[in-house]
C-alpha positions in Angstrom: -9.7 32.2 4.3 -8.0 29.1 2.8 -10.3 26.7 1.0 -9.7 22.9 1.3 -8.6 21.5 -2.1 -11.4 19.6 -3.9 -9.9 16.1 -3.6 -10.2 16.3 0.3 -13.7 16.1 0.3 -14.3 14.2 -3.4 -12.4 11.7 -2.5 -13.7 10.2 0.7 -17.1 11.0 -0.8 -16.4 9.2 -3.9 -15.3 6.2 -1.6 -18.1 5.7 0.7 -20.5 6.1 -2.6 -19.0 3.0 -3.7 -18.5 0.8 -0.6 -22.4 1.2 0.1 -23.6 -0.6 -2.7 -21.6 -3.9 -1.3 -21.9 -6.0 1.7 -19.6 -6.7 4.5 -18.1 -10.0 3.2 -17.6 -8.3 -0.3 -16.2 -5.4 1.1 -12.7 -7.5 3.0 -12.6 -9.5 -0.4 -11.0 -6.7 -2.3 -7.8 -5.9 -2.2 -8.0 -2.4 -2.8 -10.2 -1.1 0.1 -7.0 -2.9 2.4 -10.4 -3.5 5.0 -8.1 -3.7 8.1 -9.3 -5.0 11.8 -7.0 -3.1 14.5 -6.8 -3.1 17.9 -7.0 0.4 19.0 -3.5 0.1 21.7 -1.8 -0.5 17.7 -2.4 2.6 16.5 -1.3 6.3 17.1 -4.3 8.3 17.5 -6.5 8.3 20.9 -9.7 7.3 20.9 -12.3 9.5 21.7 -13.1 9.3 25.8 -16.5 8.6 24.8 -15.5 5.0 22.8 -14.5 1.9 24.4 -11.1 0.7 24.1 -12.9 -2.6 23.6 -13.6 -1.3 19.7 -12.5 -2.9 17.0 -11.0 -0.1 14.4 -11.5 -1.1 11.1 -9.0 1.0 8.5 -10.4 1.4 5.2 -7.7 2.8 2.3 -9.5 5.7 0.1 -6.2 6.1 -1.6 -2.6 5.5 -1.9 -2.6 8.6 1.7 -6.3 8.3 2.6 -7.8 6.5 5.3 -10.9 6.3 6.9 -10.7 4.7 10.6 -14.5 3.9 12.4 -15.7 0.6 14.3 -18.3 -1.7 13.1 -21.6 -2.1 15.3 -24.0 -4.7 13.3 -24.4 -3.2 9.5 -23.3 0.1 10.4 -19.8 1.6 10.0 -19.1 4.7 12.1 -16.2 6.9 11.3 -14.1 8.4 13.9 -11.7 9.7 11.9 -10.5 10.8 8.4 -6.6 10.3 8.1 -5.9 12.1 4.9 -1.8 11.6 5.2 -2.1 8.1 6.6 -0.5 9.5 10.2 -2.6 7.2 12.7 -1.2 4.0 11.3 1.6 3.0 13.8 
C-alpha cells in the first residue's frame, strides 16, 4: 500500500493549528492566508448535494498549492474540501 507523504497531512494540520488562535477579522488581515470569499458557480468543484448553493466558500491558502475550501456559519469554519494542487480554483 502507498503511504501519503508527510507534508499532506503536516501541513494543513500545521495550518489550522495556527489560524485557531486568531479571530475572524485577524484572520482576512493577513496577507498570507489569501482568506478568499467565493461564490460557489466561480469555482470548479461541485458542491456537495447536501450544501446550499447559497454558501459562501471561503478559500484559505496553506501554501504556495494548498488550499482549504469550507463555508463560514457564525464562529465556525467547516471544510468541504482539501485542494492540495490548487485544482478547484477556476
Amino acid at each position: 500500500m502507498k503511504s501519503m507523504p508527510s507534508t499532506f497531512l503536516w501541513t494543513p494540520l500545521n495550518f489550522l493549528k495556527k489560524v485557531e488562535k486568531v479571530t475572524w477579522g485577524e484572520l482576512m488581515k493577513i496577507d498570507g492566508f489569501n482568506f478568499e470569499n467565493r461564490d460557489p458557480s466561480s469555482i470548479r468543484a461541485k458542491l456537495p448535494d447536501h450544501l446550499s448553493e447559497d454558501l459562501t466558500m471561503i478559500s484559505l491558502r496553506v501554501s504556495q498549492k494548498f488550499r482549504i475550501w469550507g463555508f463560514r456559519n457564525g464562529r465556525v469554519y467547516h471544510i468541504v474540501w482539501f485542494d492540495k494542487e490548487h485544482k478547484i480554483d477556476k
